[in-house]
N, C-alpha and C positions, 0 to 999 in steps of 0.2 A: 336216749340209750345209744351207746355207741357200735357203730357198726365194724364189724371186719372188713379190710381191706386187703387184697394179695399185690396190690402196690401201692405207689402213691395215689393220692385220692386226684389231683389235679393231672400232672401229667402221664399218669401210668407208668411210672418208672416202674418195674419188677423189684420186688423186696417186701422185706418187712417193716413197714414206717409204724409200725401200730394204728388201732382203730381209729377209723374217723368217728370223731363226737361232733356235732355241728354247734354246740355251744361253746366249743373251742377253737378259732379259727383259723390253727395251724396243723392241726393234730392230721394224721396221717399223709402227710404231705414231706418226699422226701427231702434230705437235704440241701438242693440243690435249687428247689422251690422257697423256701426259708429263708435260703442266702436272699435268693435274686427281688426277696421281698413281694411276691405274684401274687394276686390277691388269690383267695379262696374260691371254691367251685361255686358258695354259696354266695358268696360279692357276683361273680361275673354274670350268675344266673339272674341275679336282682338287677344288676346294668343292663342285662339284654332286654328282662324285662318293662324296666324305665323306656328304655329307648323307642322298644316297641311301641309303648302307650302315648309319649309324644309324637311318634310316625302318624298314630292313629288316629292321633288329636287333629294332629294338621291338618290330615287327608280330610276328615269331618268336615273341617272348617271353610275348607275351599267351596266354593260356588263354581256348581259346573259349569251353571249361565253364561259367567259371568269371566272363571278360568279361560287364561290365553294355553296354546297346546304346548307349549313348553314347562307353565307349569303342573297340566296333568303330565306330562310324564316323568317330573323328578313325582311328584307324592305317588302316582305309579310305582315308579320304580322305588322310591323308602320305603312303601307297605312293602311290598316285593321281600327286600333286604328284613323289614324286620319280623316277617311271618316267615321266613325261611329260618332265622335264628332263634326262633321261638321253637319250629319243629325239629330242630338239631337238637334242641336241648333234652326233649321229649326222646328223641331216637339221633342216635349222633347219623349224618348223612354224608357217605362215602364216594369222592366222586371218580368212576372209572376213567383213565384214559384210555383215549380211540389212539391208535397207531396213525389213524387215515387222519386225521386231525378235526 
């Protein structure tokens, strides 16, 4: 069933692009999304997805024992990258800038 949208589905442009139906993979997505050929909110979710589950794969795979400390901290740091884009997706996360840096 298709949903209403008060903008585009992908970038939030403001307007009316018409309802997003997810078994259409362009439909509420303004024109400027369309042109530049972007994939859909519902592609990028399933890429994150993927990505995720190889991140997690690897981390698995590793032997602690047996891991030198450089590569705990790349699969550190991939689960890191892909549980942080898993929970954006969930709740989009905004990040404040400090003046003081």
């Amino acid at each position: 069933m298709p949903v209403p949208s008060p903008g585009c589905a992908l970038c939030a442009t403001p307007g009316d692009f018409g309802p997003h139906n997810p078994t259409e993979p362009h439909s509420g997505l303004c024109p400027a999304c369309v042109t530049a050929g972007k994939p859909t909110r519902d592609g990028l979710e399933q890429a994150v997805v993927i990505v995720a589950g190889q991140s997690l794969a690897a981390a698995e795979a590793l032997s602690l024992a047996e891991a030198a400390p450089e590569e705990l901290a790349y699969h550190l740091g991939a689960v890191k990258r892909s549980l942080r884009c898993l929970l954006q997706l969930l709740a989009p996360v905004t990040v404040e800038e400090n003046a003081d840096g």
